[in-house]
Structure formats: C-alpha cells, structure tokens
KEMARZA-302396 format. One record per residue (C-alpha): residue number from 0; z, x, y. Coordinates in steps of 0.1 Angstrom, whole numbers, plus 5000, padded with zeros to 4 digits. Layout:
<recs>
<rec><nr>NUM</nr><c3>Z</c3><c1>X</c1><c2>Y</c2></rec>
...
</recs>
This chain:
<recs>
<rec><nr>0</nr><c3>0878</c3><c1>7027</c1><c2>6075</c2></rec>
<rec><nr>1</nr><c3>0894</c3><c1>6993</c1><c2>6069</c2></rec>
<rec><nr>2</nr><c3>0874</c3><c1>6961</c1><c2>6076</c2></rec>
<rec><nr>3</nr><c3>0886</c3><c1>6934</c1><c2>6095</c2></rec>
<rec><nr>4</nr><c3>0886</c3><c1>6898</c1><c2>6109</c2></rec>
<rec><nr>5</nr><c3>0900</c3><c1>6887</c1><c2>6139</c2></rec>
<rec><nr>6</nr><c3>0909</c3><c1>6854</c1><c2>6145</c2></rec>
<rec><nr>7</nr><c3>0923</c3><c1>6836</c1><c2>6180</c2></rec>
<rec><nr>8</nr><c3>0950</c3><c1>6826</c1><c2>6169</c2></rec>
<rec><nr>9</nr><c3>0956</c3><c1>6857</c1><c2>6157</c2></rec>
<rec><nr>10</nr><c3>0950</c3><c1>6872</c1><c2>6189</c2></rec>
<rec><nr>11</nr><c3>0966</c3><c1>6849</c1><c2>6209</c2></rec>
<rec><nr>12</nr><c3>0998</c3><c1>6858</c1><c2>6195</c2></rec>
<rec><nr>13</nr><c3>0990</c3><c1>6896</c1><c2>6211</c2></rec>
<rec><nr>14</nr><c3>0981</c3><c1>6886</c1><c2>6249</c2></rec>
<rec><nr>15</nr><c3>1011</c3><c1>6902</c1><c2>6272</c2></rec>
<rec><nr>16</nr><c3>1012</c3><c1>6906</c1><c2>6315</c2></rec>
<rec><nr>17</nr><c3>0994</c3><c1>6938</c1><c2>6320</c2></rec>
<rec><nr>18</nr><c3>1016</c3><c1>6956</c1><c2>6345</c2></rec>
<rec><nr>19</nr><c3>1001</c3><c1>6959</c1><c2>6380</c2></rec>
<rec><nr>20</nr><c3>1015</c3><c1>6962</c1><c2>6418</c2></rec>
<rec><nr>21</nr><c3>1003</c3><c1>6945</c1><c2>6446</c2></rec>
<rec><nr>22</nr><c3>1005</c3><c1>6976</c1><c2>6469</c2></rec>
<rec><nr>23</nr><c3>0975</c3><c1>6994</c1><c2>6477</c2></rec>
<rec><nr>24</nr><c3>0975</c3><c1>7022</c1><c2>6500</c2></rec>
<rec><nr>25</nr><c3>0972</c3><c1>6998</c1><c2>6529</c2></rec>
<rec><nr>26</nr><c3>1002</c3><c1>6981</c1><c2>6516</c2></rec>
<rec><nr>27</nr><c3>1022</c3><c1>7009</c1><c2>6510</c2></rec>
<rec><nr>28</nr><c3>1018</c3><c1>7019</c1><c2>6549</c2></rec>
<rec><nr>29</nr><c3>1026</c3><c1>6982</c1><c2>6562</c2></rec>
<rec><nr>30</nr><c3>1056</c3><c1>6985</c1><c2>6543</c2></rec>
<rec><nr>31</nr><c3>1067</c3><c1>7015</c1><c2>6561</c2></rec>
<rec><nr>32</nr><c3>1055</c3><c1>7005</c1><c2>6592</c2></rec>
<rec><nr>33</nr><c3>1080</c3><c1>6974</c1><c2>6588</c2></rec>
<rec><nr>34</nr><c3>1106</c3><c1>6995</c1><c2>6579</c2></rec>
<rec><nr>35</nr><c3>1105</c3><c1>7020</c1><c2>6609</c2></rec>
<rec><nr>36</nr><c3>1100</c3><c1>6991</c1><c2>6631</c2></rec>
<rec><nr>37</nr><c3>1134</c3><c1>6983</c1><c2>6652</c2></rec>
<rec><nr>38</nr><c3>1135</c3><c1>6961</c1><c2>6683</c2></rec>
<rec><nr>39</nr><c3>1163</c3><c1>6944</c1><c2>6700</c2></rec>
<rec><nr>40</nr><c3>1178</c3><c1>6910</c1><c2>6698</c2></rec>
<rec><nr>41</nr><c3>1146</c3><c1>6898</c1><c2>6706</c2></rec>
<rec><nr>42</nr><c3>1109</c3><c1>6909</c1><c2>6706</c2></rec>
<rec><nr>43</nr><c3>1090</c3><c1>6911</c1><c2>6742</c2></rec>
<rec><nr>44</nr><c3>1057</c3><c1>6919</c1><c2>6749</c2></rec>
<rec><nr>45</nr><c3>1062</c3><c1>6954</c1><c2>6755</c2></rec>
<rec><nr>46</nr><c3>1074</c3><c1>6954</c1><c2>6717</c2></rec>
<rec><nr>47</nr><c3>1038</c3><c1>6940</c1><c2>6710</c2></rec>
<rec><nr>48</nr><c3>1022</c3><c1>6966</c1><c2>6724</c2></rec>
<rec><nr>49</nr><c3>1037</c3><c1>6994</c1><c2>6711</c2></rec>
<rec><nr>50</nr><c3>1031</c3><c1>6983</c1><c2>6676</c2></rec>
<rec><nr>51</nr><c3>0995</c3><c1>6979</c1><c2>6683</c2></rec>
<rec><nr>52</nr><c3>0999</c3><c1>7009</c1><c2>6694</c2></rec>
<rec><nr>53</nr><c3>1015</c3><c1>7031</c1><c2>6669</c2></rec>
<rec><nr>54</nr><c3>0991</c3><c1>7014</c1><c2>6641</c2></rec>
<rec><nr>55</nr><c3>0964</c3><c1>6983</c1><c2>6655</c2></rec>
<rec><nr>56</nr><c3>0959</c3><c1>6975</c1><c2>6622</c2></rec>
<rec><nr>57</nr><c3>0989</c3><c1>6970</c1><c2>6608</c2></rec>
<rec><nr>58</nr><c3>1002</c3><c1>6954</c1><c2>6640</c2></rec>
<rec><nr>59</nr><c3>0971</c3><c1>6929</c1><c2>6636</c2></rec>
<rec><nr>60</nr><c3>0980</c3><c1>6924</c1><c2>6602</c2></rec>
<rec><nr>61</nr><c3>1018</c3><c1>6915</c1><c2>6608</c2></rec>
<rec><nr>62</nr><c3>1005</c3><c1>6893</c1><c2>6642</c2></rec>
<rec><nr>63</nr><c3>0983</c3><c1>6874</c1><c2>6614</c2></rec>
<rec><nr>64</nr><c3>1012</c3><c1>6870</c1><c2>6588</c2></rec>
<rec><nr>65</nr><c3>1036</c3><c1>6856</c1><c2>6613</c2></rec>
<rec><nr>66</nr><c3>1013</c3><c1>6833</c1><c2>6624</c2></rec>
<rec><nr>67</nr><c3>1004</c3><c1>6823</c1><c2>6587</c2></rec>
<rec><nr>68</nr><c3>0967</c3><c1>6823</c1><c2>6593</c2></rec>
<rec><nr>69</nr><c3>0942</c3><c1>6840</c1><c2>6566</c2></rec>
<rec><nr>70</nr><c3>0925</c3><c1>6872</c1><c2>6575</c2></rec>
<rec><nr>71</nr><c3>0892</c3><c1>6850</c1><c2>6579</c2></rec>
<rec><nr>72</nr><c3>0911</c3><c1>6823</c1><c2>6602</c2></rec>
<rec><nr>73</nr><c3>0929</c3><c1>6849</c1><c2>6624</c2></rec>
<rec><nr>74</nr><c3>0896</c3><c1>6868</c1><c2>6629</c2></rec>
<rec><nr>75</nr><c3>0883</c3><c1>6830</c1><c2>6640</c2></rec>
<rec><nr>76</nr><c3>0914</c3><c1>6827</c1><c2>6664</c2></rec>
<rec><nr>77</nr><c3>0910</c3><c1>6863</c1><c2>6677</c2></rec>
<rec><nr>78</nr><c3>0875</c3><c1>6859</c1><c2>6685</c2></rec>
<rec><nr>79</nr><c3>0884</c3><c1>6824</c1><c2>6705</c2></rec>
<rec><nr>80</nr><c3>0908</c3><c1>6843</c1><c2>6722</c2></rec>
<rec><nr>81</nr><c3>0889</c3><c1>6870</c1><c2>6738</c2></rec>
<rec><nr>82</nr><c3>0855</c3><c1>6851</c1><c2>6736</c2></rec>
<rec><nr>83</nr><c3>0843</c3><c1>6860</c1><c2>6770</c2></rec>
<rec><nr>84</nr><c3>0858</c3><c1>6896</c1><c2>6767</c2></rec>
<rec><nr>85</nr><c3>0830</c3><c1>6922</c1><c2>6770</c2></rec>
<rec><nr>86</nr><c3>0852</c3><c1>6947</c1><c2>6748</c2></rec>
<rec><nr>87</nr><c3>0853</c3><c1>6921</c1><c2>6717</c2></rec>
<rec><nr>88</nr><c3>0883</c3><c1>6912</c1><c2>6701</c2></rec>
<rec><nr>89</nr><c3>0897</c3><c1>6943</c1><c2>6685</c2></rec>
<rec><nr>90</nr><c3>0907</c3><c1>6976</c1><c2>6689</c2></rec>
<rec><nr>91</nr><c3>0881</c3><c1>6984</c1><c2>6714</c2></rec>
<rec><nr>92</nr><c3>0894</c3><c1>6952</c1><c2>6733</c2></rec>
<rec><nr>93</nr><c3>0930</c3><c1>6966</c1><c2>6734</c2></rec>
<rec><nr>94</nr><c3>0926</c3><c1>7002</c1><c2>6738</c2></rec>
<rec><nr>95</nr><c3>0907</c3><c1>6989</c1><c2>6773</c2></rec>
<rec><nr>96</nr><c3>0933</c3><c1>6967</c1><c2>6784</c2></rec>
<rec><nr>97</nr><c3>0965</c3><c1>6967</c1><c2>6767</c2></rec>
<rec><nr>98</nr><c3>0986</c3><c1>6943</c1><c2>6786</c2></rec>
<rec><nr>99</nr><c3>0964</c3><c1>6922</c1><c2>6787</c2></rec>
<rec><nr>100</nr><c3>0959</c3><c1>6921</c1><c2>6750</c2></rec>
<rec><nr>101</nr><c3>0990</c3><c1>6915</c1><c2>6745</c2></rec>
<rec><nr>102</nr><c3>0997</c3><c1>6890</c1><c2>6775</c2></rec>
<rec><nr>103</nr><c3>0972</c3><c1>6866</c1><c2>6751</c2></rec>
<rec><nr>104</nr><c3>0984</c3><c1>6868</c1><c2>6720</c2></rec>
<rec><nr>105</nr><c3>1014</c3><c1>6862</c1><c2>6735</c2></rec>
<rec><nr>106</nr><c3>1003</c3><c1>6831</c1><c2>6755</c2></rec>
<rec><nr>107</nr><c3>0990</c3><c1>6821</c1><c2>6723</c2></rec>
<rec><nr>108</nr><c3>1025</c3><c1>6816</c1><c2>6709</c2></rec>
<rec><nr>109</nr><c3>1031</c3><c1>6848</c1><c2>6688</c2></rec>
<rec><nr>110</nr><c3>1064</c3><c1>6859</c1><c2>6706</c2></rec>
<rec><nr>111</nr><c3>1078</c3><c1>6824</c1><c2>6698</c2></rec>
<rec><nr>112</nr><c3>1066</c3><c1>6828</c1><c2>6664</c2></rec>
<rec><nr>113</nr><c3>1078</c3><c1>6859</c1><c2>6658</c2></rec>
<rec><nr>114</nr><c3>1115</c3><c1>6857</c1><c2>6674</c2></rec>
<rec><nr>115</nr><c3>1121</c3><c1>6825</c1><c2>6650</c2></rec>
<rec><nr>116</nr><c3>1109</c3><c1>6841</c1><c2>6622</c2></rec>
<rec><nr>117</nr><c3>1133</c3><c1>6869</c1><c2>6626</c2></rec>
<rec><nr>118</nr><c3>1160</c3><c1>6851</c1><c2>6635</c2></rec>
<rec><nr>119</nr><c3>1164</c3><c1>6830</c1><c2>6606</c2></rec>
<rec><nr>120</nr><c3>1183</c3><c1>6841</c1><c2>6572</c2></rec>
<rec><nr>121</nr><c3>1161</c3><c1>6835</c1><c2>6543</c2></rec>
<rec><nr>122</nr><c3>1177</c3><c1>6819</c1><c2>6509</c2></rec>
<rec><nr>123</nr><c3>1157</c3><c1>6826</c1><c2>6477</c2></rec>
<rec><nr>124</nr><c3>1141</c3><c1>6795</c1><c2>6475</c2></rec>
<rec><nr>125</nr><c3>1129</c3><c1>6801</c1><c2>6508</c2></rec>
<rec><nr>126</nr><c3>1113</c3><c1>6831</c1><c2>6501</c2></rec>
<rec><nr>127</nr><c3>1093</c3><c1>6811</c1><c2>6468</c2></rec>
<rec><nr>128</nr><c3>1087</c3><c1>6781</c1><c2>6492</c2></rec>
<rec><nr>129</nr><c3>1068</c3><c1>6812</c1><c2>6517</c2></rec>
<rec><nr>130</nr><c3>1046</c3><c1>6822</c1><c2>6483</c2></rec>
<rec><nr>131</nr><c3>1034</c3><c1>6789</c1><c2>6478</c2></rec>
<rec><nr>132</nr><c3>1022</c3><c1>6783</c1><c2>6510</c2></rec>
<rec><nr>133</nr><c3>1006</c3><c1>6818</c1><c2>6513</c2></rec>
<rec><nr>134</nr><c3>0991</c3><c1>6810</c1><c2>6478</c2></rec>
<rec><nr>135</nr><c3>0979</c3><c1>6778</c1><c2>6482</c2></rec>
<rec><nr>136</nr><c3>0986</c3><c1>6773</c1><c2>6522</c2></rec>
<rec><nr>137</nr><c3>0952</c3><c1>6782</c1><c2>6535</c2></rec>
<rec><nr>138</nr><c3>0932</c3><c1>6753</c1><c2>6514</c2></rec>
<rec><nr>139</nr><c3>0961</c3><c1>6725</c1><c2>6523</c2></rec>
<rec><nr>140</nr><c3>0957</c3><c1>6738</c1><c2>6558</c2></rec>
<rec><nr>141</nr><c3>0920</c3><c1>6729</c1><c2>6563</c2></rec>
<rec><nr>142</nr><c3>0930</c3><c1>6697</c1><c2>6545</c2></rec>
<rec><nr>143</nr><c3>0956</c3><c1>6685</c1><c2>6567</c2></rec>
<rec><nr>144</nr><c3>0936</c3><c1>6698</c1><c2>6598</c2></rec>
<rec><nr>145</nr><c3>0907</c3><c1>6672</c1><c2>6590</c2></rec>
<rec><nr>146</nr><c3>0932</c3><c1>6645</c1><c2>6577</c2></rec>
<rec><nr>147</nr><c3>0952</c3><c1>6647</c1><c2>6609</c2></rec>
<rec><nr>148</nr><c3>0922</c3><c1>6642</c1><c2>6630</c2></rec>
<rec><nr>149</nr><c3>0914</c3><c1>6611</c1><c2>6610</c2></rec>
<rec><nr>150</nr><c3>0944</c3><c1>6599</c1><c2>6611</c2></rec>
<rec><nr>151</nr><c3>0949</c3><c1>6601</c1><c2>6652</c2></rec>
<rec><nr>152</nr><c3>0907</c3><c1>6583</c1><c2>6650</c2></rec>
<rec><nr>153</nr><c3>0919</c3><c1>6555</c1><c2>6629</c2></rec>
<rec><nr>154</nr><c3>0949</c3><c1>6547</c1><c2>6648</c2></rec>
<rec><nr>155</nr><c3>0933</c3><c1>6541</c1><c2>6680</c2></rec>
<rec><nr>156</nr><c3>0900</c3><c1>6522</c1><c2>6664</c2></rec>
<rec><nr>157</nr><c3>0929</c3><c1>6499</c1><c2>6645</c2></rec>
<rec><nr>158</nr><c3>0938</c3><c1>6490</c1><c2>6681</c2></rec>
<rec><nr>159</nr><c3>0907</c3><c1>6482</c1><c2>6686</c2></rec>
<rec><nr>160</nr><c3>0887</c3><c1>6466</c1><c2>6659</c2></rec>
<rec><nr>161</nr><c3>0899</c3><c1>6441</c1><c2>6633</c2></rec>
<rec><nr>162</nr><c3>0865</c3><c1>6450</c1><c2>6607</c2></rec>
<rec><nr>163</nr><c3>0857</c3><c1>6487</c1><c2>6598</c2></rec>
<rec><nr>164</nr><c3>0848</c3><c1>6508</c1><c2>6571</c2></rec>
<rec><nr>165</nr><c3>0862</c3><c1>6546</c1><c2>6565</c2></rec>
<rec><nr>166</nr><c3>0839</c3><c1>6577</c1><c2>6550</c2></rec>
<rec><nr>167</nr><c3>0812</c3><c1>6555</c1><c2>6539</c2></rec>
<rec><nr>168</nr><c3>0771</c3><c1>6565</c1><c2>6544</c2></rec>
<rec><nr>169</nr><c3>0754</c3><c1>6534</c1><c2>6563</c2></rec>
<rec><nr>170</nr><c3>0722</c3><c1>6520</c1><c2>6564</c2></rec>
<rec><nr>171</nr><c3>0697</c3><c1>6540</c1><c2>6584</c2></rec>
<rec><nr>172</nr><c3>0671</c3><c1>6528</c1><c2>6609</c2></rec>
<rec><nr>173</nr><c3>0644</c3><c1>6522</c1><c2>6587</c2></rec>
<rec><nr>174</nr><c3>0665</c3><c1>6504</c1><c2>6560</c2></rec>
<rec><nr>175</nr><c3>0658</c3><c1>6528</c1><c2>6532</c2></rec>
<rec><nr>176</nr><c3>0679</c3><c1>6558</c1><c2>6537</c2></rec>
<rec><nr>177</nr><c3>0716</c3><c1>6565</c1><c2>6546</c2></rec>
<rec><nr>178</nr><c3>0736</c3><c1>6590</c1><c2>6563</c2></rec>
<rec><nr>179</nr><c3>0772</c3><c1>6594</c1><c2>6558</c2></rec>
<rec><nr>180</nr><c3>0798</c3><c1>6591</c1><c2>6591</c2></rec>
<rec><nr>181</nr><c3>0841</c3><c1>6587</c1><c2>6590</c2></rec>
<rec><nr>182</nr><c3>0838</c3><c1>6552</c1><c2>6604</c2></rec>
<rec><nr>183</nr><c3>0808</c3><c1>6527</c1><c2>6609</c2></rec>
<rec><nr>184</nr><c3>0822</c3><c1>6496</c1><c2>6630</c2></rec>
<rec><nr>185</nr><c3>0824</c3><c1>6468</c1><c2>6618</c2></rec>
<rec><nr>186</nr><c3>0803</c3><c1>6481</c1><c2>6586</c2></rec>
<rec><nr>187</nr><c3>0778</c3><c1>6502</c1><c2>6568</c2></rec>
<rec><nr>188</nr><c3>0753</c3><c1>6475</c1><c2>6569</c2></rec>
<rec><nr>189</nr><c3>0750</c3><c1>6471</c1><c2>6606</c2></rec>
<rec><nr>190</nr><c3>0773</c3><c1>6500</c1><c2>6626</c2></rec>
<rec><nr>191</nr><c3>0770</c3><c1>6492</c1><c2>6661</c2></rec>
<rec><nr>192</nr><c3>0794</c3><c1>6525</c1><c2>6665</c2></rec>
<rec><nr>193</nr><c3>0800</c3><c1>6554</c1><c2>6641</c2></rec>
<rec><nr>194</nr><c3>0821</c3><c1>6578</c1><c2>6647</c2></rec>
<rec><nr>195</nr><c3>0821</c3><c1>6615</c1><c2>6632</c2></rec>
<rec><nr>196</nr><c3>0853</c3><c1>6637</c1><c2>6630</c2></rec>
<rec><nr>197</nr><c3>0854</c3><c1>6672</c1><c2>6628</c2></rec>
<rec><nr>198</nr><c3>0882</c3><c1>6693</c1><c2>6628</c2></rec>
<rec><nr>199</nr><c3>0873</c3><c1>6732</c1><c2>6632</c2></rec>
<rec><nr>200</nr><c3>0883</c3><c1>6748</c1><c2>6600</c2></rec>
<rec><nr>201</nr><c3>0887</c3><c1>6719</c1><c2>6580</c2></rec>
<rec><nr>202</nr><c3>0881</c3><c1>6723</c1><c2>6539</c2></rec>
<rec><nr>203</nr><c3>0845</c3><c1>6718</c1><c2>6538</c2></rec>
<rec><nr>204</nr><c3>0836</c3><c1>6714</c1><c2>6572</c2></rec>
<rec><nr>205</nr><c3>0823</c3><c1>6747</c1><c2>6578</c2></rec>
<rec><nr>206</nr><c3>0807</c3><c1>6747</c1><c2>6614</c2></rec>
<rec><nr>207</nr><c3>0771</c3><c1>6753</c1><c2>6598</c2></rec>
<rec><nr>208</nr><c3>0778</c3><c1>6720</c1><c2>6581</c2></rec>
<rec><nr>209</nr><c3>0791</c3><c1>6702</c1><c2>6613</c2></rec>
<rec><nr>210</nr><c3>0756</c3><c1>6704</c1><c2>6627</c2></rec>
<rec><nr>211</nr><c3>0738</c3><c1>6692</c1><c2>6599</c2></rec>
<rec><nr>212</nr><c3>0757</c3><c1>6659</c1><c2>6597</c2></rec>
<rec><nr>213</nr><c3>0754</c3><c1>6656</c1><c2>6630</c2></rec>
<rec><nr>214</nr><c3>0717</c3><c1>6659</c1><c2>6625</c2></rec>
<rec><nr>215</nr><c3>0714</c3><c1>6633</c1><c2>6600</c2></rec>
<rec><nr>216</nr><c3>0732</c3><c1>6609</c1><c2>6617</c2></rec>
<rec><nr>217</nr><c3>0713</c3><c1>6613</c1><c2>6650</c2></rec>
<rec><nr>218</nr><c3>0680</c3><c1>6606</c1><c2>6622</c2></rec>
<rec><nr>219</nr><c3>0692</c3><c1>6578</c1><c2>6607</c2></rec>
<rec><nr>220</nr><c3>0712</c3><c1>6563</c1><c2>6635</c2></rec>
<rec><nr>221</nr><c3>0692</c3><c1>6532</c1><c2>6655</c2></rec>
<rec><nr>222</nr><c3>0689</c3><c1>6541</c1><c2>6689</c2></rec>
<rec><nr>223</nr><c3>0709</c3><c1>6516</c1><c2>6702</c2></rec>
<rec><nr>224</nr><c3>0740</c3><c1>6525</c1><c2>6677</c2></rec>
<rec><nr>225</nr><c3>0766</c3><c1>6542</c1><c2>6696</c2></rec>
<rec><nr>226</nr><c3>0776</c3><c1>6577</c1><c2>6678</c2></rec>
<rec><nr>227</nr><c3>0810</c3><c1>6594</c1><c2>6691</c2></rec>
<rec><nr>228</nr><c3>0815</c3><c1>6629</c1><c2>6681</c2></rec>
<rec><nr>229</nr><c3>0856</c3><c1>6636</c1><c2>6675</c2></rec>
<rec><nr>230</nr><c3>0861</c3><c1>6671</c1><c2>6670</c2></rec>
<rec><nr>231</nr><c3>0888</c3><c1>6697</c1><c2>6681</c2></rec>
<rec><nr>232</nr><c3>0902</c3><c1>6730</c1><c2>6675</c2></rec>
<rec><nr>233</nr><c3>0906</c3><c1>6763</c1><c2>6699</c2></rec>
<rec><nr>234</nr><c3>0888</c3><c1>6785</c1><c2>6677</c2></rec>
<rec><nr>235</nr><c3>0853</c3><c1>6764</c1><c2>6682</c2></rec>
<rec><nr>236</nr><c3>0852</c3><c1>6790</c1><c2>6712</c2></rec>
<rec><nr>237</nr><c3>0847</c3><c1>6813</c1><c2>6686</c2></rec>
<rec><nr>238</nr><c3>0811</c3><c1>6796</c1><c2>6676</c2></rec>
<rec><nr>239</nr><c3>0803</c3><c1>6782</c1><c2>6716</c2></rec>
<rec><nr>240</nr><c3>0763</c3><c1>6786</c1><c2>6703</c2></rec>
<rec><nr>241</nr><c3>0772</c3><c1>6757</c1><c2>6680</c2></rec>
<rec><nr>242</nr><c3>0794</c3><c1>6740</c1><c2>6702</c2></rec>
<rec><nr>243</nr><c3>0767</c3><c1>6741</c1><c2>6730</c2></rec>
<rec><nr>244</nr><c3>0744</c3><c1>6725</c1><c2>6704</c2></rec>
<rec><nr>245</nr><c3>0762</c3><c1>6700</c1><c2>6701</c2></rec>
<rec><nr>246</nr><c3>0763</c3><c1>6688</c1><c2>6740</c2></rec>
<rec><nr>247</nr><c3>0729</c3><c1>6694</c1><c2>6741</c2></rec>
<rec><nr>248</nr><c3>0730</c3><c1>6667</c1><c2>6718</c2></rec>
<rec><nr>249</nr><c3>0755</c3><c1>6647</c1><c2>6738</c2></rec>
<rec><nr>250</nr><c3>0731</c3><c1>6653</c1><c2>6772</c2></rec>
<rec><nr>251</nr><c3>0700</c3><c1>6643</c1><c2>6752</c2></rec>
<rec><nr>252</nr><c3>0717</c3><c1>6607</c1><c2>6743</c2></rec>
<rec><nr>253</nr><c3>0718</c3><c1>6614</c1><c2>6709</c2></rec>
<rec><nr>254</nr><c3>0754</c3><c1>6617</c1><c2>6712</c2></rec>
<rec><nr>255</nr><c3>0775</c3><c1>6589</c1><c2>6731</c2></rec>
<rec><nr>256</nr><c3>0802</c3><c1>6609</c1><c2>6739</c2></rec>
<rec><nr>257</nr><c3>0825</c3><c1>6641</c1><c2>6723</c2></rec>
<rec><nr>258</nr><c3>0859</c3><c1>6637</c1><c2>6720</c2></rec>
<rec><nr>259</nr><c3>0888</c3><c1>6657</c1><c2>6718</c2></rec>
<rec><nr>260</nr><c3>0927</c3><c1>6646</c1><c2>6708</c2></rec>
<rec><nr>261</nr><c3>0934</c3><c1>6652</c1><c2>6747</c2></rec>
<rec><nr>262</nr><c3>0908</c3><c1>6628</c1><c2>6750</c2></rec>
<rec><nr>263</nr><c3>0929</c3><c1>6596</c1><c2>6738</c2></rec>
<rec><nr>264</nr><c3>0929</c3><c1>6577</c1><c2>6766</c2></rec>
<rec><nr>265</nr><c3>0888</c3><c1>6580</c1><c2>6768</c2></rec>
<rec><nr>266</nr><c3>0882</c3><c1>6571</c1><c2>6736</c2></rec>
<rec><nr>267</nr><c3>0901</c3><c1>6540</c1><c2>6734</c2></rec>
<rec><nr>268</nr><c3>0889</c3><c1>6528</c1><c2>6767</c2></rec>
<rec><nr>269</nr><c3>0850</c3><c1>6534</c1><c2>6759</c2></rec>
<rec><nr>270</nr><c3>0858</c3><c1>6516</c1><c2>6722</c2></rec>
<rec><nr>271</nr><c3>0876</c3><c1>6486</c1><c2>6741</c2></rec>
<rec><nr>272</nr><c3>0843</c3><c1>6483</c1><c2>6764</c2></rec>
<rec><nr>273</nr><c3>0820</c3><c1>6491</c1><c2>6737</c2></rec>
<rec><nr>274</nr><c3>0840</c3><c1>6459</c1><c2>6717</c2></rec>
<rec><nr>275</nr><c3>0839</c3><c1>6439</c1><c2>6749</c2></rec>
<rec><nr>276</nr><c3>0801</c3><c1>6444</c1><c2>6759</c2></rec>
<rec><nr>277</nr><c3>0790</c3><c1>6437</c1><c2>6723</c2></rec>
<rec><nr>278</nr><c3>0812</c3><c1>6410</c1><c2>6716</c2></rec>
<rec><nr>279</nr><c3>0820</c3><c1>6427</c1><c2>6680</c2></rec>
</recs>
C-alpha cells in the first residue's frame, strides 16, 4: 500500500456541499398538509379549527410560522394565553374546548395575520428577505424588543431631566461595590433614581436573570434612592411566579413603582414630582 501525506491545502481544494434536505418526516407531512389545505377568500375561525383539527400539530406549527415566532417563543405566548386554563395550553386544552381555543388565538391576532399573509404575491426577493429573518429574525427580535423599551424610557426621562447616565453600574450604598441599572439620574456617583428595563424575551434577559438584577440593585441601592421597574410583554403571564416576585418587591418598598409602556403617563408624572421634590 502507497504511503501518503496530506496537506490542507491540499485538502481544501476537495471540500464540496454534502447533499442533504431539510424535510424530515414531520416536514414531509406539513408540506402535505399545506397542500390539501383550501379555504375561501378569506380564513375564519371555523377554518382554524378544523386544521387543528385534522392535524393539532401541524396546525400549531403553521399558527407559529405565521406569526414568525420561534417554537420556544410561541410555546411562551401559548402558555400566556391560556395561563389560567386548567387544561394547559395544548392539545388537551383544545380537544376540551375548541371554540374557545380558537376564539384566542384569534383574539390574539392570528386571523389578521394569516389573511395578509395569503393575500399578498410574493417576488423572489421577498421570499430571500423571509429566510433571513427566519435565520437570523429570532436574535434581532429580542434585540429590538429591549431597545424599544429603552428607547420609549429615555424619551420621557429626556423630558424630564437635563443630567443622566445610560447602562452604567453606580456606586452602592456602602461605597465599595456597584450594581449595574439602564439609567441612574443625574449619575452613577449619586443616583437619586435608577431605573431598570426589562423587556420579556429580550436577548439576554432571560426572566431568571430579570430577578437577579433586580436583586442586586435592591442590595446596593440606598434606601432612600428611588428604583422604578420598566418592564412589559404579554407572555410574562407565562412566568406570573416571577412576575409576583417582583411586586412583592414593589409592596415591600424595595421597588418604587413597575411600569408598563401603557403606563406613560405615570411614569412621567412620578419622574416630574420625583425632579420637583428633590430639586435635581
């Protein structure tokens, strides 16, 4: 037998795609179940029921792909959903009560969704714009979710306050240890507010983490620095234990107040008294 000696480069030249196809056998059935599925001009909720129906999980599956939400973030939103439903939030949920399954989802917004999604005539570049976003869509979601909620923060404490610092860790109580918040006001040295914002299902604010920086701020905090809590998203429903945790801080002083973006108005007026009582 021959000897030889490889080299990379020599290699390199030989690396090709290995063939491979992105159905499995679950695939291979959603595809069918697309393709035997004909409604009218437009979809009702009798339309969501039967698909559930004739196959819950692949009906699940296309209610979760027309929404664009992962498997893990629809599961989130399902649970939300039908959080006080003694049957859960799957099969067992629907098989109970149908209509009202459906009636939900579609309160939810997934007949809207749905109806302009089939509606529309899709150029190629549209179909490699949909790829993208499935491929990298999930990650720049929970990115924008917590930016957003900045953003809608900063604009009313702008109003407010001409001397503040963003995503900064301040000086704790005790003057040698720090804890990190979204805005101390008017600095890190000497916050007389910080503020925390939490968007559910923002990239690397996973709700285990939300109540651990909640927990170091409420350490490091003096107690006579006000802490507001800015947080929103449906699906916290999903995880109420934590949620509850976190008014227990609230009712224990710990936290000022929580906020939510339907709580505008609030938030501005308690930072324009704050501002006026303080005279910062």
């Amino acid at each position: 037998m021959q000897r030889h000696r490889q080299t990379k480069d020599e290699l390199i030249l030989k690396l090709g795609e290995v063939s491979t196809d992105w159905k499995d056998e679950f695939a291979q059935i959603f595809v069918d179940y697309l393709t035997d599925f004909n409604v009218g001009d437009s979809v009702t909720i009798n339309d969501l029921k039967s698909l559930l129906e004739i196959n819950f999980d692949a009906g699940i599956t296309l209610f979760r792909l027309v929404l664009e939400q992962s498997k893990d973030e629809f599961t989130e939103t399902l649970k939300a959903l039908f959080y006080n439903n003694e049957s859960g939030h799957g099969k067992t949920a629907f098989k109970k009560d149908p209509d009202k399954y459906v009636n939900t989802l579609g309160k939810y917004g997934l007949l809207e969704s749905l109806n302009r999604l089939m509606s529309r005539n899709y150029t190629w570049k549209e179909v490699v714009q949909e790829r993208l976003k499935m491929g990298r869509g999930s990650a720049i979601k929970g990115q924008k979710r917590g930016k957003n909620l900045e953003d809608f923060v900063e604009t009313l404490v702008r109003l407010v306050f001409d001397k503040f610092e963003i995503r900064k860790s301040f000086i704790g109580a005790n003057g040698l240890s720090t804890a990190k918040a979204d805005f101390c006001i008017p600095s890190t040295e000497h916050p007389s507010i910080v503020i925390e914002v939490k968007a559910y299902g923002a990239t690397g604010s996973k709700q285990s983490d939300v109540i651990g920086d909640v927990q170091k701020i409420i350490k490091e905090k003096r107690s006579d620095t006000y802490f507001f809590l800015v947080t929103d998203g449906v699906t916290w429903m999903a995880r109420m234990r934590d949620f509850e945790r976190l008014i227990e801080y609230q009712n224990l002083g710990d936290i000022y107040r929580i906020y939510t973006q339907q709580m505008r108005d609030d938030l501005l007026s308690d930072l324009k008294q704050i501002k006026k009582e303080l005279g910062i």
